[in-house]
C-alpha positions as CSV (number, residue, x, y, z in Angstrom):
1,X,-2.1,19.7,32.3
2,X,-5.5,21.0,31.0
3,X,-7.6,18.0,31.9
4,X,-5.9,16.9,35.2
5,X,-8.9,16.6,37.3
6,X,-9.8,13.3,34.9
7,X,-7.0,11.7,37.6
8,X,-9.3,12.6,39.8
9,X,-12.2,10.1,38.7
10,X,-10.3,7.5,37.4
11,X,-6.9,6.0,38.9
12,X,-4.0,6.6,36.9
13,X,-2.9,3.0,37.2
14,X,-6.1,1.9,35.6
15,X,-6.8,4.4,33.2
16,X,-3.3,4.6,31.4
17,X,-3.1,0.7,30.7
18,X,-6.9,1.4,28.9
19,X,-5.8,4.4,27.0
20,X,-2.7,2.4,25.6
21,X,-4.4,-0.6,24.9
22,X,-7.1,1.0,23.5
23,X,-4.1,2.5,21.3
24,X,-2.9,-0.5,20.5
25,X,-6.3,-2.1,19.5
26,X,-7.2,0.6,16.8
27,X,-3.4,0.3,15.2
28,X,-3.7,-3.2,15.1
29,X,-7.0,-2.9,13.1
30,X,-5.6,-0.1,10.6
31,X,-3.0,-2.6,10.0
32,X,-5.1,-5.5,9.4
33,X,-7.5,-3.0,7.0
34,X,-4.7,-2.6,5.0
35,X,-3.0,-6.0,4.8
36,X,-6.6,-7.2,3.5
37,X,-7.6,-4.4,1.3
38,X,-4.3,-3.6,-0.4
39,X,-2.4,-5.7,-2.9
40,X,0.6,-3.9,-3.1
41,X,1.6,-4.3,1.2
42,X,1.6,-7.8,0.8
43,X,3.8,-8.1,-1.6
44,X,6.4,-5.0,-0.5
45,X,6.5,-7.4,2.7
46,X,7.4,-10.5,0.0
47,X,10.5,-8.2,-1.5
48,X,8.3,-7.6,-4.7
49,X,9.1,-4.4,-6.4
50,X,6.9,-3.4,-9.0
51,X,8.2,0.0,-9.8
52,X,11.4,-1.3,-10.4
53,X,10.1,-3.8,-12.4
54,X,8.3,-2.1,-14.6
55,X,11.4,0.0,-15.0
56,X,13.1,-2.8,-15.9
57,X,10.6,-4.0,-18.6
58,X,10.5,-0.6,-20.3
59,X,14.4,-0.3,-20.4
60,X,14.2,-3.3,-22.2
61,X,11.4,-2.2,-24.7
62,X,13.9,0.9,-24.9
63,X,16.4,-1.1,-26.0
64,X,14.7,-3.0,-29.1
65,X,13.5,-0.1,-30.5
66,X,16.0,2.6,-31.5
67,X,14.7,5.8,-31.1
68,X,14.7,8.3,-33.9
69,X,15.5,11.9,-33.7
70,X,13.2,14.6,-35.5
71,X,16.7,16.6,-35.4
């Protein structure tokens, strides 16, 4: 281990409980930054799909409107 002497300074059964909440702290705000600045998480979490959605709509557009062949 490169930095083992930090073991040394601070106990390992204090500073391994900080690093992983500290861990846990920062994920939990990158989630919460994205659940608030994002409309598409939201909604993937709801079971909306838009991509197949709008796959949907333009198979149907498709559909009314034969296509024509240059040929």
């Amino acid at each position: 281990m490169y930095n083992a002497r930090i073991w040394l300074v601070v106990r390992p059964s204090v500073g391994l409980p900080l690093l992983l909440g500290t861990v846990l702290v920062l994920s939990l705000l990158v989630h919460s930054a994205i659940l608030t600045n994002t409309d598409w998480y939201p909604s993937f979490f709801q079971g909306s799909n838009a991509a197949a959605e709008t796959a949907a709509e333009v198979a149907d557009s498709e559909a009314l409107e034969p296509r024509t062949s240059i040929l």
